[in-house]
Biopython code that builds the backbone (N, CA, C, O; Angstrom):
import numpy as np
from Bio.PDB.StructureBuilder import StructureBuilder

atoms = [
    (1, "UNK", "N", (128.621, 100.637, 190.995)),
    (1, "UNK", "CA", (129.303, 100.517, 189.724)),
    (1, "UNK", "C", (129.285, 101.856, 188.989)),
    (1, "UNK", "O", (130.256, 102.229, 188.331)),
    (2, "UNK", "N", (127.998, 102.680, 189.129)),
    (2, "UNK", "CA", (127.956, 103.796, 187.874)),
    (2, "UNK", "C", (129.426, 104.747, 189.057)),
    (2, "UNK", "O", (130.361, 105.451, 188.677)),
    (3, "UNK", "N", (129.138, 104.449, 190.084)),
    (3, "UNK", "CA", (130.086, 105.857, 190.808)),
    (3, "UNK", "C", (131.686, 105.306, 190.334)),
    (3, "UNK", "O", (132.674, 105.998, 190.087)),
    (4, "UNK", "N", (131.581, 104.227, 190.316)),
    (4, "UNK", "CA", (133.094, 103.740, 190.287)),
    (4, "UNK", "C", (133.479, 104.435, 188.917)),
    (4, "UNK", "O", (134.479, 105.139, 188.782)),
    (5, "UNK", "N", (132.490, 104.130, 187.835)),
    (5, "UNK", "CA", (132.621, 104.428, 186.402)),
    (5, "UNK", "C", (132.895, 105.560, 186.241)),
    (5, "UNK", "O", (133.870, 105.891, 185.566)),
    (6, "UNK", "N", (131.972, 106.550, 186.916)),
    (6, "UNK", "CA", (132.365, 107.912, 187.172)),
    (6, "UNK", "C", (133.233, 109.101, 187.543)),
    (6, "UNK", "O", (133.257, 110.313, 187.329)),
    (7, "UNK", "N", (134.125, 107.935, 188.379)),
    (7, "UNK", "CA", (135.130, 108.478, 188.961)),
    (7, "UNK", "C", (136.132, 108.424, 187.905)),
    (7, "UNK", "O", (136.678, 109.487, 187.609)),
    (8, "UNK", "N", (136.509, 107.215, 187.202)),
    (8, "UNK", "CA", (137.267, 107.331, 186.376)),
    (8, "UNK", "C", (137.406, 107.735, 184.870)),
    (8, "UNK", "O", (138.523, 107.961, 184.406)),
    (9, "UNK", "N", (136.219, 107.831, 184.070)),
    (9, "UNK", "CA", (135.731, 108.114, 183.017)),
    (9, "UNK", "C", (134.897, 109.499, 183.131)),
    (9, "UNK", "O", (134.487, 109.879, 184.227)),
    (10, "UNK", "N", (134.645, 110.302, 181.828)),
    (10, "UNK", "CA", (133.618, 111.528, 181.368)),
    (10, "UNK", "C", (132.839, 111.146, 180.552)),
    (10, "UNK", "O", (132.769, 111.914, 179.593)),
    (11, "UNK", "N", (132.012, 110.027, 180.476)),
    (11, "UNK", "CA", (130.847, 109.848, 179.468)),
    (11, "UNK", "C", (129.326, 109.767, 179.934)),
    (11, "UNK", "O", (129.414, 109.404, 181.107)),
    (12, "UNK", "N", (128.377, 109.872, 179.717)),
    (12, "UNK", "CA", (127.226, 109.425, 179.866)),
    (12, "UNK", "C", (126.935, 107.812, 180.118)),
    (12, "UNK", "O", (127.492, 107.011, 179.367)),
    (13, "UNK", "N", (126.301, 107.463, 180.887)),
    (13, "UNK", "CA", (126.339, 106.288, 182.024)),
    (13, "UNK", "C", (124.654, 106.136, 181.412)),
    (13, "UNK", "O", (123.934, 107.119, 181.233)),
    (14, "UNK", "N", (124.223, 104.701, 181.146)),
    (14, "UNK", "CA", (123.203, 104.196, 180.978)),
    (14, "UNK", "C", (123.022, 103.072, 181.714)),
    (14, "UNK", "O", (123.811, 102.128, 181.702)),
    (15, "UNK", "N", (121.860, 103.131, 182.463)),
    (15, "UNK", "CA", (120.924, 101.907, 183.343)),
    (15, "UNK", "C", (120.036, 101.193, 182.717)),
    (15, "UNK", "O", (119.731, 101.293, 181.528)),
    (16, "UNK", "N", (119.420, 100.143, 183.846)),
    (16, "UNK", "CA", (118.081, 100.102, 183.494)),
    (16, "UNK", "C", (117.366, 100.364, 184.073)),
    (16, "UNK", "O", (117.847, 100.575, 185.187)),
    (17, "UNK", "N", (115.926, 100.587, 184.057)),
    (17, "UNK", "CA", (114.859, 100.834, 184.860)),
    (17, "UNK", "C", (113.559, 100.507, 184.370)),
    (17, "UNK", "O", (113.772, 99.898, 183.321)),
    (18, "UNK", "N", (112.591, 100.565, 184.518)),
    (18, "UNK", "CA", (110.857, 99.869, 184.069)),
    (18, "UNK", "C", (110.370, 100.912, 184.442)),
    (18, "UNK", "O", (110.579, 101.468, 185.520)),
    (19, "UNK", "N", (109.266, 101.470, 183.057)),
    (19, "UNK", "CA", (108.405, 101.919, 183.598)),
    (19, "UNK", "C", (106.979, 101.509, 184.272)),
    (19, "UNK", "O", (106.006, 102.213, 184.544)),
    (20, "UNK", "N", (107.200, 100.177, 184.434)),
    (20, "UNK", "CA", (106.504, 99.870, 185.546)),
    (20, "UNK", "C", (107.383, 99.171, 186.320)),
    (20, "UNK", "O", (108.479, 98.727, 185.976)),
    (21, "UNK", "N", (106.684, 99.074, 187.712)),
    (21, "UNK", "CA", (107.520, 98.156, 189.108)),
    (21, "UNK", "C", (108.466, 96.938, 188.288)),
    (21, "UNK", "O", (108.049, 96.321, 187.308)),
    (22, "UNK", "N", (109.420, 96.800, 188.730)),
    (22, "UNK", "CA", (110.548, 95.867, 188.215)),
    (22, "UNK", "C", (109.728, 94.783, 189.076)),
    (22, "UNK", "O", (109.161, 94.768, 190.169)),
    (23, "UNK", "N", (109.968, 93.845, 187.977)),
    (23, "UNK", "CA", (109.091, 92.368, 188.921)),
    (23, "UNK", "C", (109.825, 91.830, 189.939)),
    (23, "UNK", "O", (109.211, 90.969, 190.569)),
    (24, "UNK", "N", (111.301, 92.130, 190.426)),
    (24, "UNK", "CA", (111.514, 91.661, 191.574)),
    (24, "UNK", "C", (111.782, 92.670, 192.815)),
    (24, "UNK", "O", (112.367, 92.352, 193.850)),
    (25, "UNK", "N", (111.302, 93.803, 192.548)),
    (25, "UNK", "CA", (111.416, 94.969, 193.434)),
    (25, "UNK", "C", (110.322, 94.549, 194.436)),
    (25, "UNK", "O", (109.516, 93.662, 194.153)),
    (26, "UNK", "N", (110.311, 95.134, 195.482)),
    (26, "UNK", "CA", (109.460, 94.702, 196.891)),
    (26, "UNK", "C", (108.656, 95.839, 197.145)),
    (26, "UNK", "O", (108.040, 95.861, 198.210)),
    (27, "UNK", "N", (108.531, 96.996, 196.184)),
    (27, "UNK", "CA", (107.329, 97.874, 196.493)),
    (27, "UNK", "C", (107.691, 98.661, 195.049)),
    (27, "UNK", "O", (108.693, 98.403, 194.381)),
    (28, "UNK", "N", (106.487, 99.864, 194.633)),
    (28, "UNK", "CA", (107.215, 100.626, 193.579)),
    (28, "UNK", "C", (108.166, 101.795, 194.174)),
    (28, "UNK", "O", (108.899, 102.417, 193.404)),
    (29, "UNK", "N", (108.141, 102.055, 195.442)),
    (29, "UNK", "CA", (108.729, 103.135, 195.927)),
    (29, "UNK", "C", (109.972, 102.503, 196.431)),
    (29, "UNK", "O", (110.857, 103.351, 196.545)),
    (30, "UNK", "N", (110.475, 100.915, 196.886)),
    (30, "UNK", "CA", (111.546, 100.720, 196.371)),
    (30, "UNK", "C", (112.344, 100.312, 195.376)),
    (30, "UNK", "O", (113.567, 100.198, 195.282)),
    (31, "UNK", "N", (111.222, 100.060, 194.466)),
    (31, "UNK", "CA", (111.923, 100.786, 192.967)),
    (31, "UNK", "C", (112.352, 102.169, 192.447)),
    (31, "UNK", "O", (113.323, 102.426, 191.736)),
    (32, "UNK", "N", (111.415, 103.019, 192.958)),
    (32, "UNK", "CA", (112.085, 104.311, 192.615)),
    (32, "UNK", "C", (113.110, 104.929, 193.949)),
    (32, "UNK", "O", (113.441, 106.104, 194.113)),
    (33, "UNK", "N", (113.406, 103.969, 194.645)),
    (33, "UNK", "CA", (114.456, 104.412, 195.889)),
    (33, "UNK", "C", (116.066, 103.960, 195.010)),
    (33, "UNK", "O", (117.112, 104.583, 194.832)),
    (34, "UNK", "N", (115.667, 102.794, 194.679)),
    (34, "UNK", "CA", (117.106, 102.122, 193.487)),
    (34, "UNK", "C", (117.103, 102.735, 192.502)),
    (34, "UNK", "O", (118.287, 102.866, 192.192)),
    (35, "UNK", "N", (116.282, 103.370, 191.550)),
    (35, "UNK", "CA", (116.113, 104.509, 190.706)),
    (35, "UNK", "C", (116.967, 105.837, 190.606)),
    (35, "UNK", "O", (117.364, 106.540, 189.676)),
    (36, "UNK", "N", (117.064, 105.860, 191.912)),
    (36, "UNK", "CA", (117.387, 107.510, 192.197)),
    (36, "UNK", "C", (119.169, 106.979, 192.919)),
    (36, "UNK", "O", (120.220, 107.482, 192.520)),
    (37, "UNK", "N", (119.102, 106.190, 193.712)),
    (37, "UNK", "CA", (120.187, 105.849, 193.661)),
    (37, "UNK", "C", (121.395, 106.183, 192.595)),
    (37, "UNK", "O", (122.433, 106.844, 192.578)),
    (38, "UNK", "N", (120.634, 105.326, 191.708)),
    (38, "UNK", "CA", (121.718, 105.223, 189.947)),
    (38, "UNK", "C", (121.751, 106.746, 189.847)),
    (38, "UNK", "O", (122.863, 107.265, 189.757)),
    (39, "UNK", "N", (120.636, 107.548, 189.850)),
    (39, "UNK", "CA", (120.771, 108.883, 189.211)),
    (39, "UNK", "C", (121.810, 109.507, 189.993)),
    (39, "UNK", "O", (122.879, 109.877, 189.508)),
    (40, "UNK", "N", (121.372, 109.663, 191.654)),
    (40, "UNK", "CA", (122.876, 110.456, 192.546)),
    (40, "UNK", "C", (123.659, 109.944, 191.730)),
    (40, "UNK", "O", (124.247, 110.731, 190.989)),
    (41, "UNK", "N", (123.933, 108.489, 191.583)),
    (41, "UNK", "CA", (125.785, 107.990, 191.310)),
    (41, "UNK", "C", (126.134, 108.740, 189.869)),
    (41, "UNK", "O", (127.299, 108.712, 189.473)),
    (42, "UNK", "N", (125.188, 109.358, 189.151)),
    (42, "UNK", "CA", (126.106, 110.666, 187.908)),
    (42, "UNK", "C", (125.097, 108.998, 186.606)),
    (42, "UNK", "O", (125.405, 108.972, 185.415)),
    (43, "UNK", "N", (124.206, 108.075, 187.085)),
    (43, "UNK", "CA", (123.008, 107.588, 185.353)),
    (43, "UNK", "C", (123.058, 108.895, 185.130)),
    (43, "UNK", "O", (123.373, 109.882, 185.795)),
    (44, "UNK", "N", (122.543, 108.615, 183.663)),
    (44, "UNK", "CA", (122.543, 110.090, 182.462)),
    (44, "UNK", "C", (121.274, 109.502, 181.772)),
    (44, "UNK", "O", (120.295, 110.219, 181.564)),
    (45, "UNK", "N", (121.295, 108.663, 181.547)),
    (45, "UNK", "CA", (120.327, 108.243, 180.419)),
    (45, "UNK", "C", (119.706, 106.552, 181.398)),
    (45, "UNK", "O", (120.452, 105.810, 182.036)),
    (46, "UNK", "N", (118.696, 106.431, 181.271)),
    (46, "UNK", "CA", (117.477, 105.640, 181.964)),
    (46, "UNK", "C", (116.986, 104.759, 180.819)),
    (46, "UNK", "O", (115.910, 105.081, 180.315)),
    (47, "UNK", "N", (117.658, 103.641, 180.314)),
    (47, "UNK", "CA", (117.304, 102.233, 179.643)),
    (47, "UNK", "C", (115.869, 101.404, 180.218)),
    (47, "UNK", "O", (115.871, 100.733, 181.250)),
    (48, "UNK", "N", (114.606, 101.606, 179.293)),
    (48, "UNK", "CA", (113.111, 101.128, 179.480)),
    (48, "UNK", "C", (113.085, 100.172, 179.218)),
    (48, "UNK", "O", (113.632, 100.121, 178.117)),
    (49, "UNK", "N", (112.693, 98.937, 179.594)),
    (49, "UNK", "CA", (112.479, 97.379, 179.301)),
    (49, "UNK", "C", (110.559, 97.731, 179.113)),
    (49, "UNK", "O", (110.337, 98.570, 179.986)),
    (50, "UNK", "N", (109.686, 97.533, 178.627)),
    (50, "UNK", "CA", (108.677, 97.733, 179.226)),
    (50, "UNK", "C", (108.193, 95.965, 179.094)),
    (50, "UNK", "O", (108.738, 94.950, 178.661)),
    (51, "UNK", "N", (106.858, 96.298, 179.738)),
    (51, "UNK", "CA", (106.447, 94.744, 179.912)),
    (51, "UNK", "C", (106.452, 93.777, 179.188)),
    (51, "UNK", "O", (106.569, 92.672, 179.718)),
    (52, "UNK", "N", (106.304, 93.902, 177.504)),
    (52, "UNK", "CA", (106.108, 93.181, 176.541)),
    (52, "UNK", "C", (107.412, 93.135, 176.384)),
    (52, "UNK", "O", (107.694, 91.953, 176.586)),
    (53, "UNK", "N", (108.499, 93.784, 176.114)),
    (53, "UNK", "CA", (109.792, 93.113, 176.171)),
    (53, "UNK", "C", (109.872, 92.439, 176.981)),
    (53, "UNK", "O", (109.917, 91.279, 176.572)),
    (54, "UNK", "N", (109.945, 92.568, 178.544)),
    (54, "UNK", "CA", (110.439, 91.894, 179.794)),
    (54, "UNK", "C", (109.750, 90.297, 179.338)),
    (54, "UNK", "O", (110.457, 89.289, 179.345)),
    (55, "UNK", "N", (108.275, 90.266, 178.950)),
    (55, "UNK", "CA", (107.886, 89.207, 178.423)),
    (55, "UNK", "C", (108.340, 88.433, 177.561)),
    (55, "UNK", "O", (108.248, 87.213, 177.696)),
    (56, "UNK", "N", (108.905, 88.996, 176.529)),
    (56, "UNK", "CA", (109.675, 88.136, 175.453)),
    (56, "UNK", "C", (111.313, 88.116, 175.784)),
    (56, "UNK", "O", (112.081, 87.334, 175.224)),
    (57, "UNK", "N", (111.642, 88.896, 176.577)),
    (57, "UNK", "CA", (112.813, 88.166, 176.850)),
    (57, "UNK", "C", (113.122, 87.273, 177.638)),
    (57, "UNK", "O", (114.194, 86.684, 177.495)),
    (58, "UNK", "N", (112.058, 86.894, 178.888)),
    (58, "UNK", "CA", (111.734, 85.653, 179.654)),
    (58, "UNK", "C", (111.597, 84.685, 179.014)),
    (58, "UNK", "O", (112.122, 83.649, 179.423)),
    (59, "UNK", "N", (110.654, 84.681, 177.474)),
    (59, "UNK", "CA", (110.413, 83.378, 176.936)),
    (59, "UNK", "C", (111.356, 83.115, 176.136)),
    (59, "UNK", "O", (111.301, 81.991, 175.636)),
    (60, "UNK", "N", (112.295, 83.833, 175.808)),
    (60, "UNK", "CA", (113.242, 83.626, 174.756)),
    (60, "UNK", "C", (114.332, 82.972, 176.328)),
    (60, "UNK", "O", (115.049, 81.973, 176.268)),
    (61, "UNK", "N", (114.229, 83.504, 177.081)),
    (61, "UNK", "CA", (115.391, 82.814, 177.802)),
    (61, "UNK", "C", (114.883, 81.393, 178.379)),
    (61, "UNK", "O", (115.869, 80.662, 178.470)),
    (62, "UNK", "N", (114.124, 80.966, 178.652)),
    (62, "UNK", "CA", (112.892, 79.978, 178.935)),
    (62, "UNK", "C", (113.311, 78.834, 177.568)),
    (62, "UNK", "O", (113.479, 77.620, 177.682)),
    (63, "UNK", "N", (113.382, 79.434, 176.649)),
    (63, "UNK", "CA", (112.976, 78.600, 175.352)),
    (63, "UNK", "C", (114.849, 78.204, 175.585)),
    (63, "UNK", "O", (115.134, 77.009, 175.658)),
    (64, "UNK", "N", (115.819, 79.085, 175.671)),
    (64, "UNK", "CA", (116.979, 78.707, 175.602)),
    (64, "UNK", "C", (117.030, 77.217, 176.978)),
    (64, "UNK", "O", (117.324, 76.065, 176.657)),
    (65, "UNK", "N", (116.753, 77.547, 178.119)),
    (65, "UNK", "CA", (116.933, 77.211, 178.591)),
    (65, "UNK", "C", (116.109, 75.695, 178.813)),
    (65, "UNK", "O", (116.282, 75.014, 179.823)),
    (66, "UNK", "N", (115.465, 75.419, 178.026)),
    (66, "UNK", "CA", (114.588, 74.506, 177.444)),
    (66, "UNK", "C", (115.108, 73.679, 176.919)),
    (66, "UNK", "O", (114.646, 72.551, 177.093)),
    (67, "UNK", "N", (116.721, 73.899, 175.730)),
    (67, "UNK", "CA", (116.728, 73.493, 175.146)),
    (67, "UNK", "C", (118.605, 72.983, 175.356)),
    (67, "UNK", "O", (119.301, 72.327, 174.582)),
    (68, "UNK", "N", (118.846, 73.396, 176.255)),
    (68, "UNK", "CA", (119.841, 73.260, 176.993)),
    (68, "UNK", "C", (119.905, 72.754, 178.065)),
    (68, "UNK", "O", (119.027, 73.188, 178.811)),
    (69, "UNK", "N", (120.692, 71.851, 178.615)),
    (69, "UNK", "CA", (121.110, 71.206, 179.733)),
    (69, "UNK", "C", (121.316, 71.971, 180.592)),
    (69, "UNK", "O", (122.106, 72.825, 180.191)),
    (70, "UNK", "N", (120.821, 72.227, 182.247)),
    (70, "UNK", "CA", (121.227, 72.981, 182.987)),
    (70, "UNK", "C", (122.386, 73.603, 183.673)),
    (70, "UNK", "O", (122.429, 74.608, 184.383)),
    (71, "UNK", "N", (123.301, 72.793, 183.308)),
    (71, "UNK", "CA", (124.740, 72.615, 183.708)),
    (71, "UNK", "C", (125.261, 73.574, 182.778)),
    (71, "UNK", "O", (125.674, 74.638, 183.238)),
    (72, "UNK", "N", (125.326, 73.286, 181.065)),
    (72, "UNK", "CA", (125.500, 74.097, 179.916)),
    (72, "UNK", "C", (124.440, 75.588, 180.179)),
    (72, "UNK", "O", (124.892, 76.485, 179.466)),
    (73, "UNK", "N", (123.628, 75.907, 180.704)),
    (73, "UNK", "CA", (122.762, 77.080, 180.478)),
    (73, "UNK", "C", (123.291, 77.961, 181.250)),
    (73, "UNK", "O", (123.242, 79.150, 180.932)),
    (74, "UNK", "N", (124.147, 77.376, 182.888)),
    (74, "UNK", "CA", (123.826, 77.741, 183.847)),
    (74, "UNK", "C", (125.811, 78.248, 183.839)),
    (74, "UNK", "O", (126.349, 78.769, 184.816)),
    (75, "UNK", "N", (126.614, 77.892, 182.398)),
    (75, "UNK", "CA", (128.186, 77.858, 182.262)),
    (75, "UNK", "C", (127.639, 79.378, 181.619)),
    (75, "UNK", "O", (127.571, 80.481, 182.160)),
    (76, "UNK", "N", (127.342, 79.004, 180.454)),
    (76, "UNK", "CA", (127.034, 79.872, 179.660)),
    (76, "UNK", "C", (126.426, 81.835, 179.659)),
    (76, "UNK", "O", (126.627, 82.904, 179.082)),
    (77, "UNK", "N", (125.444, 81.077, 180.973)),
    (77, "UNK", "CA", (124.775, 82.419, 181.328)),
    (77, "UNK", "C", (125.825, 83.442, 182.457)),
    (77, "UNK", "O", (125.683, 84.648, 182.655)),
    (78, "UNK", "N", (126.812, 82.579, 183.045)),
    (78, "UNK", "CA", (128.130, 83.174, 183.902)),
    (78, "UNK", "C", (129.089, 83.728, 183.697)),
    (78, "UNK", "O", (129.761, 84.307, 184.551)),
    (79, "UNK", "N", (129.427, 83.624, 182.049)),
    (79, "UNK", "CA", (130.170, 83.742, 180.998)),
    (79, "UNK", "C", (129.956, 85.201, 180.747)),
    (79, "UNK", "O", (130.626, 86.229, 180.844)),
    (80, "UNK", "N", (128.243, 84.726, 180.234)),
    (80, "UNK", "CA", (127.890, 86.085, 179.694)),
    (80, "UNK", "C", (127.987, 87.314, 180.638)),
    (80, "UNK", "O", (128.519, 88.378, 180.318)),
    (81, "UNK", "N", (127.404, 87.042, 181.857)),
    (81, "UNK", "CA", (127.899, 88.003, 182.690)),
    (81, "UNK", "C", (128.799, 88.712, 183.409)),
    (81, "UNK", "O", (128.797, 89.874, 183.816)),
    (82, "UNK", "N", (129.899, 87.430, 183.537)),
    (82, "UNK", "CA", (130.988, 88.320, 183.534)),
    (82, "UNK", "C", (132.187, 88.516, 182.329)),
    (82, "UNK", "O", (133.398, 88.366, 182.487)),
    (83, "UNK", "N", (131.452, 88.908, 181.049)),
    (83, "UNK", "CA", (132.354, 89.650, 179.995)),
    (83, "UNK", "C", (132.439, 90.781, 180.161)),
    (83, "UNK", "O", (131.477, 91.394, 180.625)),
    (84, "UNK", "N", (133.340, 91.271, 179.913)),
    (84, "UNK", "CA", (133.513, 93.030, 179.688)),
    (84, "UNK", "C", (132.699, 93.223, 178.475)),
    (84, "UNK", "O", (132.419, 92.458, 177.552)),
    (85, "UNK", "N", (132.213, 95.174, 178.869)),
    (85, "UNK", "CA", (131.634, 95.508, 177.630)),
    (85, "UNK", "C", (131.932, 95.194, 176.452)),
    (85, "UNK", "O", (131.223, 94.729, 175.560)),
    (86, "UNK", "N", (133.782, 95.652, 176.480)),
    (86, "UNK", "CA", (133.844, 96.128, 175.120)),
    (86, "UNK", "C", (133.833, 94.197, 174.481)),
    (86, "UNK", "O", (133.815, 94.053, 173.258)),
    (87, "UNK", "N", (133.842, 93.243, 175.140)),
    (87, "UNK", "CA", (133.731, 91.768, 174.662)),
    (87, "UNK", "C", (132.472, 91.744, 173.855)),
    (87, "UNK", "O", (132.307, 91.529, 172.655)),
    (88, "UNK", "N", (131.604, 92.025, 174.835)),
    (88, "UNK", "CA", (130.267, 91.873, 174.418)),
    (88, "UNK", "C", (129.822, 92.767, 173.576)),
    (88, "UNK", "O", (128.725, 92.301, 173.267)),
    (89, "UNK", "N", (129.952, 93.738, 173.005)),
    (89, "UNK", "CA", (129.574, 94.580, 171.968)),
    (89, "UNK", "C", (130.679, 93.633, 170.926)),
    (89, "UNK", "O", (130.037, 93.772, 169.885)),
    (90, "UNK", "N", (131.493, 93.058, 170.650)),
    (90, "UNK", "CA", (132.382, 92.740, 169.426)),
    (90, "UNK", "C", (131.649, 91.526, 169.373)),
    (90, "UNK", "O", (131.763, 90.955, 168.288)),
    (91, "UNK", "N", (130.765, 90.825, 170.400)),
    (91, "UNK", "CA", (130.462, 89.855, 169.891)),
    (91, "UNK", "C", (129.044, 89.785, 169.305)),
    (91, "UNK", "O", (128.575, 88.921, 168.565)),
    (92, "UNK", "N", (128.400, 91.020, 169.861)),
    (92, "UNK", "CA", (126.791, 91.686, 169.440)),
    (92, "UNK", "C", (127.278, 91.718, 167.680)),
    (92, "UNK", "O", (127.031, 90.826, 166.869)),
    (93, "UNK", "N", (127.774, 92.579, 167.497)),
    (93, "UNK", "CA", (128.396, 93.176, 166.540)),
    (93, "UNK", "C", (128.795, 92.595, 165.415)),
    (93, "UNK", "O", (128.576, 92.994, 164.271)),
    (94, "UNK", "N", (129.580, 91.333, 165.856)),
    (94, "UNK", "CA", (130.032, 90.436, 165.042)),
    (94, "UNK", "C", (131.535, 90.803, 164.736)),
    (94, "UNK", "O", (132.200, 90.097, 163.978)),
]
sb = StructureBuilder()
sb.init_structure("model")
sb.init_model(0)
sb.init_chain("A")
sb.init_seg("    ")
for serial, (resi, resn, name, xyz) in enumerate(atoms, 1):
    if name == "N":
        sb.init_residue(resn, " ", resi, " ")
    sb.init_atom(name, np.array(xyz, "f"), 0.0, 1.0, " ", f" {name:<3s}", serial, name[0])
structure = sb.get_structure()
Protein backbone atom coordinates (compact mmCIF):
# COMPACT_ATOMS: atom_id res chain seq x y z
CA UNK A 1 0.00 0.00 0.00
CA UNK A 2 2.67 2.74 1.15
CA UNK A 3 4.52 1.90 -2.50
CA UNK A 4 1.30 2.15 -4.33
CA UNK A 5 0.72 5.58 -2.39
CA UNK A 6 4.02 6.55 -3.39
CA UNK A 7 3.95 6.12 -6.70
CA UNK A 8 1.19 8.30 -7.12
CA UNK A 9 1.33 11.04 -4.52
CA UNK A 10 4.51 13.47 -2.84
CA UNK A 11 3.61 13.45 0.81
CA UNK A 12 4.92 11.90 3.87
CA UNK A 13 3.42 8.35 4.48
CA UNK A 14 2.63 7.32 8.17
CA UNK A 15 2.49 3.61 9.67
CA UNK A 16 2.23 1.82 12.52
CA UNK A 17 4.68 0.14 14.51
CA UNK A 18 5.28 -0.79 18.55
CA UNK A 19 7.87 -0.10 20.35
CA UNK A 20 7.63 -3.24 21.66
CA UNK A 21 7.00 -6.73 19.65
CA UNK A 22 3.50 -6.25 18.01
CA UNK A 23 1.43 -8.94 19.84
CA UNK A 24 0.73 -10.80 16.76
CA UNK A 25 4.19 -10.77 15.20
CA UNK A 26 5.99 -14.32 15.43
CA UNK A 27 9.41 -13.05 16.64
CA UNK A 28 10.75 -9.33 17.32
CA UNK A 29 13.03 -9.64 14.35
CA UNK A 30 9.97 -10.39 12.34
CA UNK A 31 8.68 -7.43 13.49
CA UNK A 32 11.45 -5.38 12.62
CA UNK A 33 11.67 -7.38 9.11
CA UNK A 34 7.80 -5.76 8.46
CA UNK A 35 9.25 -2.58 9.93
CA UNK A 36 11.74 -2.00 7.42
CA UNK A 37 9.68 -3.24 4.78
CA UNK A 38 7.22 -0.03 5.25
CA UNK A 39 10.43 2.08 5.47
CA UNK A 40 12.02 0.67 1.79
CA UNK A 41 8.29 1.32 0.45
CA UNK A 42 9.22 5.52 0.99
CA UNK A 43 7.07 5.28 5.56
CA UNK A 44 8.36 8.76 6.60
CA UNK A 45 7.04 8.94 9.87
CA UNK A 46 6.59 5.60 12.31
CA UNK A 47 3.01 5.83 14.34
CA UNK A 48 3.80 4.25 18.30
CA UNK A 49 0.86 2.41 19.87
CA UNK A 50 2.74 1.58 23.10
CA UNK A 51 1.41 -1.06 25.47
CA UNK A 52 -0.92 0.88 27.64
CA UNK A 53 -2.66 2.19 24.64
CA UNK A 54 -2.70 -1.23 22.80
CA UNK A 55 -4.35 -2.11 26.29
CA UNK A 56 -7.03 0.34 26.32
CA UNK A 57 -7.85 0.07 22.99
CA UNK A 58 -8.53 -3.77 23.33
CA UNK A 59 -10.82 -2.99 26.23
CA UNK A 60 -12.56 -0.27 24.69
CA UNK A 61 -13.09 -2.58 21.70
CA UNK A 62 -14.02 -5.59 24.08
CA UNK A 63 -16.45 -3.27 25.93
CA UNK A 64 -17.96 -2.30 22.34
CA UNK A 65 -18.16 -5.52 21.44
CA UNK A 66 -19.83 -6.53 24.65
CA UNK A 67 -22.38 -4.52 24.07
CA UNK A 68 -23.25 -5.29 20.64
CA UNK A 69 -24.56 -8.20 18.86
CA UNK A 70 -21.99 -10.01 16.88
CA UNK A 71 -23.53 -9.80 13.63
CA UNK A 72 -23.93 -5.72 14.26
CA UNK A 73 -20.08 -5.51 15.62
CA UNK A 74 -18.81 -7.69 13.06
CA UNK A 75 -21.10 -5.10 9.97
CA UNK A 76 -19.82 -2.29 11.59
CA UNK A 77 -16.16 -3.07 12.17
CA UNK A 78 -16.05 -3.90 7.95
CA UNK A 79 -17.44 -0.64 7.32
CA UNK A 80 -14.97 0.93 9.27
CA UNK A 81 -12.33 -0.62 7.46
CA UNK A 82 -13.07 -0.30 4.35
CA UNK A 83 -13.76 3.66 4.39
CA UNK A 84 -11.53 5.87 2.67
CA UNK A 85 -9.37 8.25 4.57
CA UNK A 86 -10.65 11.25 3.61
CA UNK A 87 -14.42 9.49 5.01
CA UNK A 88 -12.95 8.77 8.07
CA UNK A 89 -11.24 11.92 9.06
CA UNK A 90 -14.85 13.92 8.22
CA UNK A 91 -16.29 11.60 10.40
CA UNK A 92 -13.37 11.84 13.30
CA UNK A 93 -13.80 15.41 12.81
CA UNK A 94 -17.31 15.79 12.75
Amino acid sequence: LIAFIRKGWNFAIGAACYPEKHPEALSAQKDLEALKIKVDAGEKINIQMTEMERMEYDREVADLMGNMNEKDFNAAWSRGRAMEMDEAIRLAVG
